[in-house]
Backbone as CSV, one residue per row, in Angstrom:
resi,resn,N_x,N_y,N_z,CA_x,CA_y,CA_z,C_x,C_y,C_z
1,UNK,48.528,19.716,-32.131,48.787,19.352,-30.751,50.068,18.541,-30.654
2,UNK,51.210,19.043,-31.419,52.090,17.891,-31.252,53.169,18.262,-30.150
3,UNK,53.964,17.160,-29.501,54.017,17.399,-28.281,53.053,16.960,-27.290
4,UNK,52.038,16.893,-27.150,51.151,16.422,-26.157,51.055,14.920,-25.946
5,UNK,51.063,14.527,-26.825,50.617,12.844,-26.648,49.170,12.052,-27.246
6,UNK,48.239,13.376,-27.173,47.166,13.102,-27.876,46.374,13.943,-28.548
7,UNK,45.792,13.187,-29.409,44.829,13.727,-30.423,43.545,13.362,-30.045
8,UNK,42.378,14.747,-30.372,41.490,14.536,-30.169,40.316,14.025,-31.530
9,UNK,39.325,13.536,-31.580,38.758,13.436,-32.971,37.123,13.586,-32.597
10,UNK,36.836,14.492,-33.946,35.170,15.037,-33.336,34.516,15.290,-34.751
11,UNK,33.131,15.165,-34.918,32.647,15.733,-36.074,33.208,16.349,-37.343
12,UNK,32.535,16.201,-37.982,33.186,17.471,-39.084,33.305,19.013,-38.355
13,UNK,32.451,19.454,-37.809,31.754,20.735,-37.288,32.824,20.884,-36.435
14,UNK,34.068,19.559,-35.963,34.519,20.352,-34.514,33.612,19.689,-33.403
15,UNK,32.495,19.487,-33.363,31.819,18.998,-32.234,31.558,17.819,-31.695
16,UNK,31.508,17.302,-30.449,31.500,16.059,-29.904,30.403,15.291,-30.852
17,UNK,30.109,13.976,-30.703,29.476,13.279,-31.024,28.051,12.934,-30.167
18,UNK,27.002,13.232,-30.613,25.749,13.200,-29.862,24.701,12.359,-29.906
19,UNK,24.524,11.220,-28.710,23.803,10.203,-29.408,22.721,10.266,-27.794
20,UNK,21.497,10.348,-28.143,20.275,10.659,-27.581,20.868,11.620,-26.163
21,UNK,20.839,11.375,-25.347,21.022,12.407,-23.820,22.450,12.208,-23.496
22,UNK,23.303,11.373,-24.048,24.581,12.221,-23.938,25.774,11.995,-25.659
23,UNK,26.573,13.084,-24.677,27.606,13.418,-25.799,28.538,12.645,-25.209
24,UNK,29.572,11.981,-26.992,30.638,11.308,-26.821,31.630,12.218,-27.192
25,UNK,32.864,11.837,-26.554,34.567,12.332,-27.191,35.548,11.528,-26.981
26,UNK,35.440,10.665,-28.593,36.740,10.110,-28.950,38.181,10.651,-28.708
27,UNK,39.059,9.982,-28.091,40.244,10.356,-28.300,41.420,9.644,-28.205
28,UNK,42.670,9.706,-28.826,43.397,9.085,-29.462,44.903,9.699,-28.216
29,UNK,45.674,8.559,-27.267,46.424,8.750,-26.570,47.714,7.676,-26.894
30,UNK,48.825,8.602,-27.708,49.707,8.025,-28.131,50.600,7.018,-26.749
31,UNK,51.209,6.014,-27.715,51.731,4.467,-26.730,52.998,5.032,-26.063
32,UNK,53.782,6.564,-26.160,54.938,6.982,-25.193,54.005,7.825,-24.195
33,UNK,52.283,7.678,-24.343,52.051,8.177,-22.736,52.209,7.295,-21.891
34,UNK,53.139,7.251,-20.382,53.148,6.757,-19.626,51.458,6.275,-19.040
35,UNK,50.831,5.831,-18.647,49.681,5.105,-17.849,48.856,5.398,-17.262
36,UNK,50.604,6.130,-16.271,49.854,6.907,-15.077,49.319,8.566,-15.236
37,UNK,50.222,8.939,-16.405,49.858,10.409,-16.626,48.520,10.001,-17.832
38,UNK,48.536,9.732,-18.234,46.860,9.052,-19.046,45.735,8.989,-18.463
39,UNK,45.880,8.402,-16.915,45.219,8.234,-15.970,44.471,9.706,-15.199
40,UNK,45.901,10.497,-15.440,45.605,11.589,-14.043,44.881,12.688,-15.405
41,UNK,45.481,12.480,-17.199,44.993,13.501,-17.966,43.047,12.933,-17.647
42,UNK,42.532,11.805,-17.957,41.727,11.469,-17.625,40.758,11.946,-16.912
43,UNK,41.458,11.401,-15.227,40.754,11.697,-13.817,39.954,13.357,-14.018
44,UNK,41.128,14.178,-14.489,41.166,15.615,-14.717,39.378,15.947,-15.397
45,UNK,39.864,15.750,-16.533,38.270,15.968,-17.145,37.135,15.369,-17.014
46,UNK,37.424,14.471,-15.714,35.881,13.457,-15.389,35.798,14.988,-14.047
47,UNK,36.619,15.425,-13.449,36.637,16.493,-12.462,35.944,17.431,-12.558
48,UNK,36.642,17.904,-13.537,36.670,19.511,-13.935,35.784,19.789,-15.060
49,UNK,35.496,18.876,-15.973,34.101,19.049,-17.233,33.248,17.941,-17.425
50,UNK,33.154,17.104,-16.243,31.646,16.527,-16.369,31.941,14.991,-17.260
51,UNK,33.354,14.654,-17.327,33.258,13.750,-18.385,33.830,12.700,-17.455
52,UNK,33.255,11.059,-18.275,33.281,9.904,-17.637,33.698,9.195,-18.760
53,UNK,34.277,8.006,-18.127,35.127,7.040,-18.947,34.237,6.031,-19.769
54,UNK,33.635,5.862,-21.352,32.901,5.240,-21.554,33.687,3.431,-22.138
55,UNK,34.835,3.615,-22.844,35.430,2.596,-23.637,36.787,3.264,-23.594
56,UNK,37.745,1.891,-23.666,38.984,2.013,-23.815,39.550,0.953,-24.608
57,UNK,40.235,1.528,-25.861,41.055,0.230,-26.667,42.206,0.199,-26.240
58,UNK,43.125,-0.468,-26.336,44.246,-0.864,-26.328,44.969,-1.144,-28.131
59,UNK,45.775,-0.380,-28.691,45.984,-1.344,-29.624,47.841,-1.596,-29.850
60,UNK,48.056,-2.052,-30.734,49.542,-2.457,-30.530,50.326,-1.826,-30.506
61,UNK,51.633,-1.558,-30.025,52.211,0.188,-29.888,52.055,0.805,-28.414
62,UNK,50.850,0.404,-27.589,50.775,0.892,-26.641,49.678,2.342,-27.118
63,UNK,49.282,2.225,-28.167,48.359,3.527,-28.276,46.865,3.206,-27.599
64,UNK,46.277,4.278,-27.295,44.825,3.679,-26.644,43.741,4.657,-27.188
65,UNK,42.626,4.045,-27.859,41.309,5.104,-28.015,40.581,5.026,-26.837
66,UNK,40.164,5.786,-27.075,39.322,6.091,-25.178,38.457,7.456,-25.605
67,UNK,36.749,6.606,-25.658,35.623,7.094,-25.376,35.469,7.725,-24.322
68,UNK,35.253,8.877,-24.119,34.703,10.080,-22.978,32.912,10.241,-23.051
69,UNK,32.074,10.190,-22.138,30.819,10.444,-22.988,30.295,11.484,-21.265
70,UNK,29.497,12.319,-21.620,28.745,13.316,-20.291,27.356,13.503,-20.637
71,UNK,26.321,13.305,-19.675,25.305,13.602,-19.807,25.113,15.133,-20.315
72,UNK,24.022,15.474,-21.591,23.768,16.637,-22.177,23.021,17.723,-21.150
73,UNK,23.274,18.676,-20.855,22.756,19.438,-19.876,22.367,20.588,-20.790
74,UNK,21.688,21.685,-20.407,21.297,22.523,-21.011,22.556,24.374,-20.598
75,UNK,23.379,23.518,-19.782,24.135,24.320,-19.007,25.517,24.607,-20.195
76,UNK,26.747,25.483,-20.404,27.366,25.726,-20.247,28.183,24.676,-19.748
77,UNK,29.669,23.539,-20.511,30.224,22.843,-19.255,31.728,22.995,-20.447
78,UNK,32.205,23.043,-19.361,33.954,23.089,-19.878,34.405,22.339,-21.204
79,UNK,35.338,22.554,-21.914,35.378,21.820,-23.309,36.907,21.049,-22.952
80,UNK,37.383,19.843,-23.563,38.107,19.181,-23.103,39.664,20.329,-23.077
81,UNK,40.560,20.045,-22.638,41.794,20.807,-22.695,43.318,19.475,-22.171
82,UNK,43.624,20.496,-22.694,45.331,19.488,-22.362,46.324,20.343,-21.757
């Protein structure tokens, strides 16, 4: 994914992280993303695949980890994208 700004990080398997009724997705948003486009990549997938903002680090550099987590449905729901 280079070029984008961020990296995503998941299981060995590839798959989100699953802890009782919902799933987490770590992800890693390099410190030359501007804030506001962080914000709107964000807003996007709380929209469009069900995902909500659980934790956000800050660390030096301006890089940020940022927990995604969605209730587990039995449905079919969009997989993150950039």
């Amino acid at each position: 994914m280079a070029g984008t700004g961020a990296t995503e990080a998941v299981d060995l398997d590839g798959n989100p992280h699953v802890e009782g009724d919902w799933e987490y997705r770590p992800l890693r948003i390099d410190g030359d993303v501007p804030r506001l486009t962080a914000a709107v990549r964000l807003a996007i997938q709380a929209e469009y695949a069900g995902w909500e903002l659980s934790r956000v680090r800050l660390y030096p550099g301006g890089v940020r980890k940022v927990w995604l987590r969605r209730r587990r449905t039995g449905q079919m729901l969009p997989e993150l994208s950039y």
